[in-house]
C-alpha positions in Angstrom: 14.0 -24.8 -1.0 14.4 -21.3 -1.1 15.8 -18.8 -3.7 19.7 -19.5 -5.6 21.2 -16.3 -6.4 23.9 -18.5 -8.5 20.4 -19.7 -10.8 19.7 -16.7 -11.4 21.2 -15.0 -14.9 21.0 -12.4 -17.3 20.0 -12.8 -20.7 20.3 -9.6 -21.8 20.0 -6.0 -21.1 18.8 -2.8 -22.7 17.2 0.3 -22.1 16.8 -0.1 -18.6 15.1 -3.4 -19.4 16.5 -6.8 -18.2 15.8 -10.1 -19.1 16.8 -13.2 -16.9 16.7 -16.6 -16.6 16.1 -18.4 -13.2 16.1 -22.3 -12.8 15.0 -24.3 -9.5 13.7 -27.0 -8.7 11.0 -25.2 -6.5 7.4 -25.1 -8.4 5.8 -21.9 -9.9 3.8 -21.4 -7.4 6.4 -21.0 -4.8 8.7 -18.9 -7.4 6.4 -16.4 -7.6 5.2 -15.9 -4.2 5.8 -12.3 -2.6 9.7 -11.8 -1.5 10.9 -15.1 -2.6 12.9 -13.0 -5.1 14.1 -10.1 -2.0 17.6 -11.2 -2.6 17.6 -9.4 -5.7 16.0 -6.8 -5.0 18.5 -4.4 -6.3 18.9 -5.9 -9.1 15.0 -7.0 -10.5 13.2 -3.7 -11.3 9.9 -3.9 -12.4 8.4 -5.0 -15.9 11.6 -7.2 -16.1 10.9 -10.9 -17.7 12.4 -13.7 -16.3 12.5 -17.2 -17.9 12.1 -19.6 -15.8 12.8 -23.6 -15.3 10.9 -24.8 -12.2 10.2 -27.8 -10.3 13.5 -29.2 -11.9 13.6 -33.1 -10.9 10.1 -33.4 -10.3 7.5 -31.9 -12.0 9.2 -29.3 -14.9 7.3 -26.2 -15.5 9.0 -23.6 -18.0 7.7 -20.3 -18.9 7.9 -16.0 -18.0 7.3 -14.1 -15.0 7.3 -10.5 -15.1 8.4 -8.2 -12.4 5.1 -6.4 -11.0 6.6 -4.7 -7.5 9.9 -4.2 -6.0 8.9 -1.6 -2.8 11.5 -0.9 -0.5 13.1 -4.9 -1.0 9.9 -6.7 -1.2 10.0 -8.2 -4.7 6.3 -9.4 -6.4 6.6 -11.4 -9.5 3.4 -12.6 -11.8 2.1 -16.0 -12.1 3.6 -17.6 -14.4 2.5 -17.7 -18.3 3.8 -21.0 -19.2 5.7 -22.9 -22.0 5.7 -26.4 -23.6 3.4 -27.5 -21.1 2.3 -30.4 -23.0 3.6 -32.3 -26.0 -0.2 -33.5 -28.5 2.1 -36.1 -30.3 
């Protein structure tokens, strides 16, 4: 799958910081790939946090990805720092 400009949404904004929430049911690793966020370029600036819900139906990973590079449309997010990722009960 590729990037869903309707999944993506802000949380909240403030001092020229935003932060978002994104939900797909592509993995992590393909989230935070170079450009698969280039459709938002102009709206993702860097240090931004997005909270993100991926590899919805299969395999659920949840956590934040920060905005490292936006140059010239070509939008770099971090590896995810994840959530929840297992339940010790």
């Amino acid at each position: 799958m590729a990037y869903q400009s309707s999944n993506l949404s802000v949380l909240s904004y403030a001092n020229g910081f935003t932060l978002w929430h994104y939900r797909t049911p592509d993995l992590a690793a393909d989230v935070d790939n170079v450009g698969y966020f280039n459709p938002a370029a102009d709206a993702l600036h860097v240090g931004d946090f997005v909270f993100v819900n991926t590899g919805l139906g299969a395999t659920p990973t949840h956590g934040v990805m920060v905005v490292i590079a936006n140059d010239s449309g070509v939008v770099d997010l971090a590896n995810l720092t994840a959530f929840a990722t297992v339940n010790s009960d």
